[in-house]
C-alpha positions in Angstrom: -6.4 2.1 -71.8 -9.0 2.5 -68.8 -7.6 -0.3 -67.2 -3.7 0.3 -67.2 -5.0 3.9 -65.5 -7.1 2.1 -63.4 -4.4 0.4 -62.2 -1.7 3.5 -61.9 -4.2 5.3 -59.2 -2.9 4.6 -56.1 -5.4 3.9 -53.0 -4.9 6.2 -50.1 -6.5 5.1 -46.8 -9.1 6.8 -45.3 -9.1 9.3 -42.6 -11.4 6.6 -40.2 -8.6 3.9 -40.9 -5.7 6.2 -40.5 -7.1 7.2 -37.0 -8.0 3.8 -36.2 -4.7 2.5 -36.5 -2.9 5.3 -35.1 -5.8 4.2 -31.5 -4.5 0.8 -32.1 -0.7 1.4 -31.9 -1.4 3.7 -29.3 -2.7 1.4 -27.3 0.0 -1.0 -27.5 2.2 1.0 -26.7 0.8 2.1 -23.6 0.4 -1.0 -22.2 3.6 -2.1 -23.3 5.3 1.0 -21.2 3.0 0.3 -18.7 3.7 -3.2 -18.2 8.0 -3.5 -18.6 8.8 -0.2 -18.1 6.9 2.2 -15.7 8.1 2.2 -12.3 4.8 1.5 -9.7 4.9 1.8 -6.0 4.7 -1.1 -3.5 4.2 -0.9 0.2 5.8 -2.7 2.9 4.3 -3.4 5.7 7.3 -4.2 7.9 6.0 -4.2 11.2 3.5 -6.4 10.6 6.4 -8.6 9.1 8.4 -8.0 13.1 5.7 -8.9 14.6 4.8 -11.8 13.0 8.4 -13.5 13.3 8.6 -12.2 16.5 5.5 -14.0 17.6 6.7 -17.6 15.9 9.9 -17.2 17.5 8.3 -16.7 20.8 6.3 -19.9 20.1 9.4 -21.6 19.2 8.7 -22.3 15.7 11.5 -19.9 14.1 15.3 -21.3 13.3 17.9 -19.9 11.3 16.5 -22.1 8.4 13.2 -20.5 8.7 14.8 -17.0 8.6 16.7 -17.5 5.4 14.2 -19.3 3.5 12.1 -15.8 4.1 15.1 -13.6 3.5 15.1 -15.7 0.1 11.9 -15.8 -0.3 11.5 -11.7 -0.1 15.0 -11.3 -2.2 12.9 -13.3 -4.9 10.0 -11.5 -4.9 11.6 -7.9 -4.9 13.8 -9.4 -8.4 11.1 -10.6 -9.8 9.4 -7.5 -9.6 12.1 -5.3 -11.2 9.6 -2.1 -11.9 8.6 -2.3 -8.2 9.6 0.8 -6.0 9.4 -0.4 -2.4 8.2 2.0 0.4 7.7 1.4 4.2 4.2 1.6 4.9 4.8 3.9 7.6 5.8 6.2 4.6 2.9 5.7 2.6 -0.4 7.7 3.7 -3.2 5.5 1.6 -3.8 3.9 -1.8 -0.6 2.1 -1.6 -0.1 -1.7 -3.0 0.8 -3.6 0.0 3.0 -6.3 -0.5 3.2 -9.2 2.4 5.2 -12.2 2.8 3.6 -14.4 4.8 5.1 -18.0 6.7 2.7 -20.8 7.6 5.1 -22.3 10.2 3.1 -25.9 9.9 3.6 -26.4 6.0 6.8 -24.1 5.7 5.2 -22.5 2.7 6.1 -18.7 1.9 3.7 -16.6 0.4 4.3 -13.3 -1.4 0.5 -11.5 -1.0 0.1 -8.6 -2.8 
C-alpha cells in the first residue's frame, strides 16, 4: 500500500529549478529579439564614399561597370541587413556602427567593412 501512495505523490520542482529555467528561457529570448528582430543603427559615411570614387575617377580607374557593381554591391549589403537603420554620418554625433564599402580598383573586389 506504501508503494501505490508513493507512487500517487506528484513531484513539484523546486523553487532553484523553477528560477533557473525561467533565466534560461529568458535568455533565449533576448538574444533571439536581439538578433532577428531589434532594429540597430548603422552609419554611413558618405563622404568618405564621394571622395573616394571621386578620386578613382580622377585617376581614371572608374567606368560605368565599376559604378554598378558598387551600387550592387551596397543594395546587397543594406538587404542583407534587414534590421539595419541607416544614418548619414553627418547625422550621427559618436558611438555609431560605421558601415563602408570599399573598391580595390586593381582586384575589383568590393568590401562591405563594418
Amino acid at each position: 500500500m506504501e508503494s501505490t501512495q508513493k507512487s500517487k505523490e506528484k513531484i513539484y520542482p523546486s523553487f532553484i529549478e523553477v528560477f533557473a529555467i525561467s533565466v534560461l528561457v529568458s535568455i533565449c529570448c533576448l538574444f533571439i529579439y536581439d538578433t532577428y528582430f531589434a532594429q540597430k543603427i548603422a552609419v554611413f559615411d558618405e563622404k568618405d564614399y564621394k571622395k573616394q570614387q571621386g578620386q578613382l575617377y580622377l585617376k581614371g580607374k572608374y567606368s560605368e561597370e565599376n559604378h554598378q557593381r558598387n551600387l550592387k554591391a551596397m543594395r546587397d549589403f543594406v538587404e542583407a541587413h534587414p534590421n539595419l537603420v541607416f544614418l548619414n554620418q553627418d547625422v550621427v554625433l559618436s558611438n555609431g556602427k560605421v558601415i563602408k564599402i570599399t573598391e580595390n580598383p586593381e582586384t575589383g573586389e568590393e568590401n562591405g567593412k563594418k
